[in-house]
C-alpha positions in Angstrom: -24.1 -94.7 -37.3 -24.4 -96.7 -34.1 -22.6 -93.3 -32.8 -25.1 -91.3 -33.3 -27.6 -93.2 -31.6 -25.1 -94.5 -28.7 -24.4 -91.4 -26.9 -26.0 -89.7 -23.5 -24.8 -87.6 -21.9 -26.3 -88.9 -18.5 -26.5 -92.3 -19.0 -24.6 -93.6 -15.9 -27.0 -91.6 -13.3 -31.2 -92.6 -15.5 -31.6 -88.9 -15.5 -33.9 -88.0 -18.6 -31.1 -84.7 -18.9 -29.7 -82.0 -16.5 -31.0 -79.7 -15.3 -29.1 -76.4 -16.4 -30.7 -73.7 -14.0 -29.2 -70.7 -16.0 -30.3 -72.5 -19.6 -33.4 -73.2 -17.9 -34.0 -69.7 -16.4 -33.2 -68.1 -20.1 -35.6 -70.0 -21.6 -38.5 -69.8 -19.5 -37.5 -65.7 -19.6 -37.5 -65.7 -23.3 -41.2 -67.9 -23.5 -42.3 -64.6 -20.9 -41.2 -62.4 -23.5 -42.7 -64.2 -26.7 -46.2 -64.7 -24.5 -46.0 -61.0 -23.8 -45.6 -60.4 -27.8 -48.4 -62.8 -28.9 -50.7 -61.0 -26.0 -49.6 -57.9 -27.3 -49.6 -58.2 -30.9 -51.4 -61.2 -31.7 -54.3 -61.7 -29.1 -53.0 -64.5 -27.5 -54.9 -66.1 -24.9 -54.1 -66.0 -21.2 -55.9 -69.2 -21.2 -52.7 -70.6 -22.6 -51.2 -70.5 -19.5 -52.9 -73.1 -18.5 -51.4 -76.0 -20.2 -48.3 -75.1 -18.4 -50.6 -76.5 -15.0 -49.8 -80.2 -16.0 -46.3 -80.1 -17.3 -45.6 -78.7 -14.3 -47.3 -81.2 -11.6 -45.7 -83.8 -13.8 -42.5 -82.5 -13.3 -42.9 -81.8 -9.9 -44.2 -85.6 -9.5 -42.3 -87.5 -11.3 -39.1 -86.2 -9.9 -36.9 -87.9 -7.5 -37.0 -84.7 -4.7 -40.0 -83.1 -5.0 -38.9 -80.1 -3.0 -36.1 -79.0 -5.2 -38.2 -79.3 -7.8 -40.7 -77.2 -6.5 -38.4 -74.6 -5.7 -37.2 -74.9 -8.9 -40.7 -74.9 -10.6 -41.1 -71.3 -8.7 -38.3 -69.7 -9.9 -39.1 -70.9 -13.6 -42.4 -69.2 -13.4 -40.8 -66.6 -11.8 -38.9 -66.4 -14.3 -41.2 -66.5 -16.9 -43.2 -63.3 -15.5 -40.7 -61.4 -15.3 -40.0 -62.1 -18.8 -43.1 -60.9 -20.3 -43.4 -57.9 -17.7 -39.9 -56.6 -18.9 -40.5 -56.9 -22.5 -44.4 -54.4 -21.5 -42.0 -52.1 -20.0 -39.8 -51.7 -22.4 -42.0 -51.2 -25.1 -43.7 -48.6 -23.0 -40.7 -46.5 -22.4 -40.1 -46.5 -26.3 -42.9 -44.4 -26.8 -42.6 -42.6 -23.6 -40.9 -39.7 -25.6 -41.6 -36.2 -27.1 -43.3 -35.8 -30.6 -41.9 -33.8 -33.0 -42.6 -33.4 -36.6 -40.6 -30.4 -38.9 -37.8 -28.0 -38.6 -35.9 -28.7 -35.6 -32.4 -28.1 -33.8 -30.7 -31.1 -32.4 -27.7 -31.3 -30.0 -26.1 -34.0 -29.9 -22.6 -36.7 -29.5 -22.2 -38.7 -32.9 -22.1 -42.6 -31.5 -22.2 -44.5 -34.5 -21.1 -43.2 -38.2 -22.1 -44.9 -41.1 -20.8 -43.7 -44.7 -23.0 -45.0 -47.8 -21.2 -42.9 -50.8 -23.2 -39.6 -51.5 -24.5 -39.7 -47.9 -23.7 -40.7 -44.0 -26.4 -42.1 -41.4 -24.8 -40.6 -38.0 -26.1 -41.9 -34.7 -26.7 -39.4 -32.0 -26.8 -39.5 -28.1 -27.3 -36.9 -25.2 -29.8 -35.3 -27.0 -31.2 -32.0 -26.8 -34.2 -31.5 -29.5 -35.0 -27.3 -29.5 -33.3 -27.3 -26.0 -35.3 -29.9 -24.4 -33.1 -33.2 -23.2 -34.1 -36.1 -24.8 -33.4 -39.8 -24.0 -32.6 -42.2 -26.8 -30.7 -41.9 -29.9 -31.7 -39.9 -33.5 -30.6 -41.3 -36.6 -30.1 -38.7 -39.2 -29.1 -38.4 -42.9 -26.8 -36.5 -43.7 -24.9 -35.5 -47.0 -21.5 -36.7 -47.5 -20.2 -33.0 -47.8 -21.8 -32.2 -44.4 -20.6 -35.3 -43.4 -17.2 -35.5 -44.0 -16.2 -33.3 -41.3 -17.7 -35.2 -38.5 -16.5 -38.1 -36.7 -17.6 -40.7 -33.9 -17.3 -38.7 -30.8 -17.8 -34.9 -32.1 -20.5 -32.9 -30.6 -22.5 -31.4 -32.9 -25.4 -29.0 -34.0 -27.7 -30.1 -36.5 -30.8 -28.7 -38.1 -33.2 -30.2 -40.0 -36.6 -32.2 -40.4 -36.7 -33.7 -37.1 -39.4 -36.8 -36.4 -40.5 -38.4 -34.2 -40.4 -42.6 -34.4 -41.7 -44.7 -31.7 -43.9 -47.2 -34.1 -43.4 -50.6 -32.7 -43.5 -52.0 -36.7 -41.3 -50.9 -39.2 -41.2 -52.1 -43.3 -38.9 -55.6 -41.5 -41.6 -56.0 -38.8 -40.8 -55.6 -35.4 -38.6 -53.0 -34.6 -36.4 -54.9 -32.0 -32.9 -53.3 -32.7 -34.4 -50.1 -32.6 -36.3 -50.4 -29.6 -33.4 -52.6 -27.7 -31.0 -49.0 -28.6 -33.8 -46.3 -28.2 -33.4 -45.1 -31.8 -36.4 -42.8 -31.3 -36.1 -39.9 -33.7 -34.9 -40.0 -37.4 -33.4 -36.3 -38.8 -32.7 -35.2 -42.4 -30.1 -32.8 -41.8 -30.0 -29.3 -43.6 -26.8 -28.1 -41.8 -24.6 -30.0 -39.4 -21.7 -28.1 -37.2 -18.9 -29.4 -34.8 -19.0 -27.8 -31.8 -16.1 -30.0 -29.7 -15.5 -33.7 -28.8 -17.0 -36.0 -26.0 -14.4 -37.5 -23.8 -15.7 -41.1 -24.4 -12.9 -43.4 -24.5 -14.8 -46.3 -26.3 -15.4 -44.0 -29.1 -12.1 -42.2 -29.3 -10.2 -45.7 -29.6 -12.5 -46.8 -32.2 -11.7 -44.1 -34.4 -8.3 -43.8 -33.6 -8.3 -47.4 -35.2 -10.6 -46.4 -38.4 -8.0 -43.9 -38.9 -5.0 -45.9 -38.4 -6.6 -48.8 -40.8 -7.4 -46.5 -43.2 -4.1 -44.7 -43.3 -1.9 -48.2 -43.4 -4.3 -50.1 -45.8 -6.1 -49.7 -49.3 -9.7 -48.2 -48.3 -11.4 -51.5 -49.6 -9.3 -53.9 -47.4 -9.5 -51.2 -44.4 -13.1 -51.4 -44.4 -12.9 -54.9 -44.2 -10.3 -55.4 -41.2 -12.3 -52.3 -39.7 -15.6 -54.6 -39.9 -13.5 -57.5 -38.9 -12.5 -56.1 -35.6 -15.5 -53.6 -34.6 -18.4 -55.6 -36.3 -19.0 -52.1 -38.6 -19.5 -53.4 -42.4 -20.7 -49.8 -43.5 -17.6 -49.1 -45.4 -17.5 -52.7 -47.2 -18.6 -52.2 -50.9 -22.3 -53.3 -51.2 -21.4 -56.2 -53.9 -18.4 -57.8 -51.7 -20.7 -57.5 -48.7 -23.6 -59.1 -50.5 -21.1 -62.1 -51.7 -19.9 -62.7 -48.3 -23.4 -63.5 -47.1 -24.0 -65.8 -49.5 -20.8 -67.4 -49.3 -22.2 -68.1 -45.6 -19.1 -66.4 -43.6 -21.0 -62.8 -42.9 -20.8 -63.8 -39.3 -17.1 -62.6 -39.2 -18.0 -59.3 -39.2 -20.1 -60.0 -36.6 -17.7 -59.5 -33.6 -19.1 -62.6 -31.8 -17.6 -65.9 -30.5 -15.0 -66.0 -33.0 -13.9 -62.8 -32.5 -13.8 -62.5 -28.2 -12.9 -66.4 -28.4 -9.6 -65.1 -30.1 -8.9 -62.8 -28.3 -9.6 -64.4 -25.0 -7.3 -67.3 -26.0 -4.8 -65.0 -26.7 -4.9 -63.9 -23.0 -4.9 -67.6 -21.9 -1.9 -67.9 -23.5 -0.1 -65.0 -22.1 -1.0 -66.4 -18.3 0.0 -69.5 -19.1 3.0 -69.6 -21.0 5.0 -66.2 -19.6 5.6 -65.7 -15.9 2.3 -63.9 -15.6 1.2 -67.5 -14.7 2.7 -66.9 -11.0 0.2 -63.7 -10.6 -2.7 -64.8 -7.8 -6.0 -66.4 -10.2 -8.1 -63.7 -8.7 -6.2 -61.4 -10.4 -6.0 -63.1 -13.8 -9.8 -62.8 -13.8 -10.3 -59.4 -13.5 -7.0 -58.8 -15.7 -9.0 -60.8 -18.6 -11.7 -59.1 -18.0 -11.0 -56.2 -18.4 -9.3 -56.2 -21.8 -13.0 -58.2 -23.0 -14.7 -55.4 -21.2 -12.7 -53.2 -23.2 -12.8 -54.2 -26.0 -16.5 -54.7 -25.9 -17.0 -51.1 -25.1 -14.7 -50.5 -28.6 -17.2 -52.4 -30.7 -20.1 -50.9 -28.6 -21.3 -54.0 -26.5 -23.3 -55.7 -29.4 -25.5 -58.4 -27.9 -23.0 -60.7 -29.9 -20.0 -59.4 -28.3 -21.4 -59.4 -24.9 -22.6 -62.8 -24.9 -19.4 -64.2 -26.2 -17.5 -61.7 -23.6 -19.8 -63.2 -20.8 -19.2 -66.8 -21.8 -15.9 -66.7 -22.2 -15.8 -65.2 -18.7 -17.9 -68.3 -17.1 -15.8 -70.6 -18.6 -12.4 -69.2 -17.7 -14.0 -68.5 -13.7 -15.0 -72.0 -14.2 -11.8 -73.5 -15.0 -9.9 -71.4 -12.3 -11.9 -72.9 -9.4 -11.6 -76.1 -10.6 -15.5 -76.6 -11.9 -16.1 -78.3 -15.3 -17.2 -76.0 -17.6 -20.2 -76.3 -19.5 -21.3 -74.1 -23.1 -24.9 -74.6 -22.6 -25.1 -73.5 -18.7 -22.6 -70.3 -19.9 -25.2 -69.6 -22.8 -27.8 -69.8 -20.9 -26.4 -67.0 -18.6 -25.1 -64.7 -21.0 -28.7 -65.0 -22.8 -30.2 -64.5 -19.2 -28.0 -61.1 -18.9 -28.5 -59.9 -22.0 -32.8 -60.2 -22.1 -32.7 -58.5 -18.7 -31.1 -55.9 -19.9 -32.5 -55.9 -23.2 -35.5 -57.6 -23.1 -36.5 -56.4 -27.2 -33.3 -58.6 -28.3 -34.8 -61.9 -28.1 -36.7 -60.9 -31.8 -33.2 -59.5 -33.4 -32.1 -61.8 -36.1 -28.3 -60.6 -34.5 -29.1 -62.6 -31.0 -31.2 -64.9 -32.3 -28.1 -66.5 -34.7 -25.1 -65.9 -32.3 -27.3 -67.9 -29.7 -28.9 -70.5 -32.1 -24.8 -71.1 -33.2 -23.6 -71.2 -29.9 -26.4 -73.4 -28.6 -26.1 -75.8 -31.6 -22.4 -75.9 -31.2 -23.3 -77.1 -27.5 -25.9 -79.5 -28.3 -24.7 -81.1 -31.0 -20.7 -81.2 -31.7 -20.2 -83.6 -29.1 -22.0 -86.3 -31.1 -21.1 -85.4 -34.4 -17.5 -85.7 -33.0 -18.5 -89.1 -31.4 -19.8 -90.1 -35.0 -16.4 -88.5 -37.4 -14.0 -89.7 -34.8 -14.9 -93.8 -35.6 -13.5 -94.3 -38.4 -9.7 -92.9 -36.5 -10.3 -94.6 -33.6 -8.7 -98.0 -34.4 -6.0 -96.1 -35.5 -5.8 -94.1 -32.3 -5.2 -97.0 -30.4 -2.5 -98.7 -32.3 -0.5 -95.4 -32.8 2.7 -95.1 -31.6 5.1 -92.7 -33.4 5.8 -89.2 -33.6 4.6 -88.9 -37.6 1.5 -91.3 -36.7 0.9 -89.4 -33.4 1.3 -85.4 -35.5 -1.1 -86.9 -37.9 -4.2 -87.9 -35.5 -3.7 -85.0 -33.9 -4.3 -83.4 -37.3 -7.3 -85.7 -37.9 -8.7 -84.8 -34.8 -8.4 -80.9 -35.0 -10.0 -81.2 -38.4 -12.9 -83.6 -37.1 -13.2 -80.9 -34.3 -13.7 -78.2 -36.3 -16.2 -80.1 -39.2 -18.0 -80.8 -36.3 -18.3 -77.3 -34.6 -19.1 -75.8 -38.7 -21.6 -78.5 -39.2 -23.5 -77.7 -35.6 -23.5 -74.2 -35.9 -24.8 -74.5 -39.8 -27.3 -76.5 -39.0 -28.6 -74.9 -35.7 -29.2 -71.6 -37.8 -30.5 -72.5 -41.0 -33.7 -72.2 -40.0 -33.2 -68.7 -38.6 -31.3 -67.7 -41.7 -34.2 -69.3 -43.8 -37.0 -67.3 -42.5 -34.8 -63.6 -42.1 -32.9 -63.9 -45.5 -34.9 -66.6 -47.3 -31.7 -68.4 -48.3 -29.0 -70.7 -46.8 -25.9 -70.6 -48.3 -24.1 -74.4 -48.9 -21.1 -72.8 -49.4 -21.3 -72.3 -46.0 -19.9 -75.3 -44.3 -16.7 -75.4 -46.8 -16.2 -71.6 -46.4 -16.1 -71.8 -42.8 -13.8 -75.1 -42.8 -11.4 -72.7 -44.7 -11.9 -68.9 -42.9 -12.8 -69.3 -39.0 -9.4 -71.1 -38.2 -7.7 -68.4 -40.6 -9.8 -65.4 -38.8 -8.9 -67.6 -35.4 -5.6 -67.3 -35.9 -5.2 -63.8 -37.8 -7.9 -61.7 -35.4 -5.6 -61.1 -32.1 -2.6 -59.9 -34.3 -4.3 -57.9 -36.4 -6.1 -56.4 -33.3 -2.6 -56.1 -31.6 -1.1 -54.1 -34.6 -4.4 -52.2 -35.3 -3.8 -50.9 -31.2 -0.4 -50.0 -31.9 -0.5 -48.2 -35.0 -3.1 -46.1 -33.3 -0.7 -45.5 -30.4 1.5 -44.5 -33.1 1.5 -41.2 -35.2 -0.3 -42.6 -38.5 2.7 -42.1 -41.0 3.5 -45.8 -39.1 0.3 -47.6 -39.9 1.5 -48.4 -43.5 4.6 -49.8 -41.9 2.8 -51.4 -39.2 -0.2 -53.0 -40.8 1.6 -54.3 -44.8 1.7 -58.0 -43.9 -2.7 -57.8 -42.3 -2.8 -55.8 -45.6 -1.6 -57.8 -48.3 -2.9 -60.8 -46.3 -6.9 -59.5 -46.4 -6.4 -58.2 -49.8 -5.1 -61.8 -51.5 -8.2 -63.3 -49.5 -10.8 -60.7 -51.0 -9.5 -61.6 -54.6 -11.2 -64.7 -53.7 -15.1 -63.2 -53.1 -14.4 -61.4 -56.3 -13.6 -63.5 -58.4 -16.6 -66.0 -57.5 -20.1 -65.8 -57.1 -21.8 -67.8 -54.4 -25.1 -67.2 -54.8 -25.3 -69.8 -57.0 -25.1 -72.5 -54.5 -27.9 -71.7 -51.5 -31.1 -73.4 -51.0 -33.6 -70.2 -51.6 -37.5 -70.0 -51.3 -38.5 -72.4 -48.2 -40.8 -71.8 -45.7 -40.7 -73.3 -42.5 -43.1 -72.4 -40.2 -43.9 -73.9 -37.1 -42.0 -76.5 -38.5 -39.1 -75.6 -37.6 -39.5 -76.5 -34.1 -39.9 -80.3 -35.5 -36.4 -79.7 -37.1 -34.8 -78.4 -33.7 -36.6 -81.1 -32.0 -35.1 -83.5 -34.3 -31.3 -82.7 -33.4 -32.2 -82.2 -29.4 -33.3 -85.8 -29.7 -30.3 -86.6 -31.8 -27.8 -84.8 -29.5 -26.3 -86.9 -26.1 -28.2 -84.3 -24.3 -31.2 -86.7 -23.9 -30.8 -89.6 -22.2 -32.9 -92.2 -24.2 -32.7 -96.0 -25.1 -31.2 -96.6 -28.6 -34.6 -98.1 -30.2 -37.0 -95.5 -28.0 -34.6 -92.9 -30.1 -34.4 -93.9 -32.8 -39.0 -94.1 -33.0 -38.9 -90.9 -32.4 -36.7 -89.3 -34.6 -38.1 -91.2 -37.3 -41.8 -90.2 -36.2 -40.2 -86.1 -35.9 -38.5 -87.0 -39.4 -41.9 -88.0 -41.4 -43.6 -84.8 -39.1 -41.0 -82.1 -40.4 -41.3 -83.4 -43.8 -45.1 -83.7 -43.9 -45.0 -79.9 -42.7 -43.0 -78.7 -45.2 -44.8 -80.1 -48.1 -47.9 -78.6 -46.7 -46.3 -75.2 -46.6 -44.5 -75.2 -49.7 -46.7 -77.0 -52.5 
């Protein structure tokens, strides 16, 4: 246990942490944005402000170079206004819109497709409502017989009841991932007609693929490799879908770290084991890029899929120039990127989990490593043989990835807790068992699923047998069990949930703290987050 207690990561140099001027600028963007919501919504205080003033001119006093850390102190606040001044604006160009209520004609380009049985929910860009060019995008029902003709990319005319939907609050609260995508306008459509196809080339791949998935596979396991490699679970029967959540594993529909992370090593390891090695590094980088640009575009540049697309990107520039790489810094500036852009994101549940996981998995799987890795250690060192050597390798691959599980389970539960009201203890065994085997399956699968569209479709059942029988052995698995009878259900949280973050920031090596200074003040965080959850739960 002395592991977890041990560890800092700045111990040599008395700093209390380091500074990470992306992480930092992230977060003091994000607290913009949430003091822009409370003012907004919840008559917070500008008064608040103020007790900002002292941490502040502590920080500024206490710190060895006073004028970086002013400068630094600037941009922060900086930061921080522009924050809440970018989530105001985009609120007010949600509602900054036309208002329409009954029979209407829509034009529009079919972005999304989502089929539900007896009916579709179509997403539609380039709108034109009775003539008049709209910005934003109108989500219509439609019938599956109307439907059925229509695919992503068609250009269409549909009439119906057209409204118009610009409340902030929906029956889930806030409307984030509305707002973030401009979903202004909801349709039921009477009659829908094809009128031609949009050249988009993000959309035509992605249904050349649907098509090739569903023509090589059964259509229960082609829904699920189509969700596995474009993040769109539509198709997936409602009861498998369900189970997978609360197995704890949903996230691998999510086309996130896992996902570009795969594919990204998969690139590494063209450069660097094939003569592509010899091409210029400047040219490698805009080579990888591309294909997770791509691909991003394929999947519709998801906030999950963007961040992973931008860290892997900051790590691999890192590791080309000769820099260390760090996950934190390369979080913070994907996170940075993405609220500019999308300011609304911070309060989907989408970007709040792929960055609570891939924070966690920053903060914290460095010392649970540290902690698994004693007990091998005195083995380590008296290894010598190629069987011995094979099998710490082993042990250390598994530690690695227990770690990693454990870090990214832990830095979401909260998150899942107060979205979901469940956390699934399945979770940590299930992903043990499924990333490495999603790791390691992804970039073929996505390989044959690009080839087999290429391909007239009478190949795809050629093509794609082995990814099919593979997926459909592995779904035998979430039928046949039922793991929503192992979660932990009906918690609240709270506020204390900051006391449970603050508790693993203070247990990570990220703080630089004596042992017995530590050690106080988890214990004091400890008896805090339990007091707090007995008051909110009995």
């Amino acid at each position: 246990m002395k592991k977890f207690f041990s560890v800092a990561e700045n111990r040599s140099d008395g700093k209390l942490f380091n500074f990470r001027p992306a992480l930092f600028a992230a977060a003091f963007f994000a607290l913009g944005i949430l003091f822009a919501y409370g003012k907004k919504y919840g008559a917070v205080s500008s008064l608040w402000l103020l007790a900002g003033v002292p941490i502040f001119a502590l920080s500024v006093g206490f710190a060895a170079d006073r004028r970086r850390a002013l400068f630094a102190s600037g941009v922060l606040v900086l930061c921080f206004c522009f924050g809440g001044l970018s989530f105001t604006r985009a609120v007010q160009r949600f509602k900054d819109c036309g208002v329409y209520a009954g029979g209407h004609t829509v034009v529009g380009t079919i972005a999304e497709k989502k089929e539900y049985g007896r009916f579709s929910v179509l997403y539609l860009t380039d709108l034109y409502i009775d003539g008049t060019r709209e910005q934003g995008q109108l989500v219509a029902a439609v019938g599956a017989s109307l439907a059925e003709k229509a695919a992503l990319s068609d250009e269409v005319v549909l009439r119906g009841t057209v409204t118009t939907d610009t409340d902030e609050f929906g029956p889930y609260g806030f409307r984030a991932g509305d707002i973030a995508d401009n979903v202004r306008f909801k349709a039921e459509a009477v009659s829908l007609a094809v009128t031609g196809r949009d050249g988009n080339l993000f959309r035509a791949v992605r249904f050349r693929i649907k098509s090739a998935l569903y023509a090589g596979m059964d259509d229960d396991t082609a829904a699920v490799a189509y969700a596995l490699l474009t993040g769109d679970v539509s198709g997936i029967e409602s009861g498998l879908l369900e189970n997978v959540r609360r197995g704890g594993i949903a996230h691998i529909f999510a086309v996130s770290g896992l996902h570009v992370g795969a594919l990204y090593s998969f690139c590494l390891l063209l450069f660097n084991k094939t003569r592509l090695k010899r091409l210029p590094k400047l040219f490698r980088f805009f080579f990888v890029s591309a294909i997770l640009v791509f691909y991003g575009g394929v999947c519709g540049f998801s906030a999950s899929v963007t961040r992973a697309a931008v860290m892997c990107l900051t790590l691999y520039a890192s590791s080309l120039i000769g820099t260390k790489p760090d996950l934190p810094e390369s979080a913070g500036l994907a996170a940075l990127f993405l609220l500019i852009v999308r300011p609304v994101l911070l309060f989907d549940v989408g970007f709040q989990l792929s960055f609570a996981a891939c924070l966690g998995i920053g903060t914290l799987s460095h010392t649970f490593r540290a902690a698994f890795s004693a007990p091998f250690a005195r083995a380590s060192s008296v290894s010598q043989n190629t069987a011995e050597s094979f099998s710490l390798k082993l042990q250390r691959g598994l530690v690695s990835l227990l770690s990693v599980s454990l870090a990214a389970q832990i830095a979401t539960a909260p998150i899942l807790l107060h979205s979901f009201g469940y956390v699934s203890l399945w979770g940590l065994a299930l992903n043990l068992l499924f990333v490495p085997l999603v790791g390691a399956a992804f970039s073929f699968l996505l390989v044959l699923a690009f080839v087999a569209a290429l391909l007239p479709l009478a190949a795809a059942p050629i093509l794609l047998y082995v990814p099919s029988m593979l997926w459909s052995a592995l779904l035998l698995a979430f039928y046949a069990v039922d793991f929503s009878s192992f979660a932990v259900e009906g918690i609240r949280l709270g506020s204390a949930a900051l006391l449970f973050y603050a508790f693993f920031i203070f247990l990570s090596d990220k703080l630089n703290l004596p042992g017995r200074l530590r050690k106080v003040l988890l214990g004091i965080i400890c008896l805090s987050f339990a007091a707090a959850v007995c008051a909110l739960n009995l």
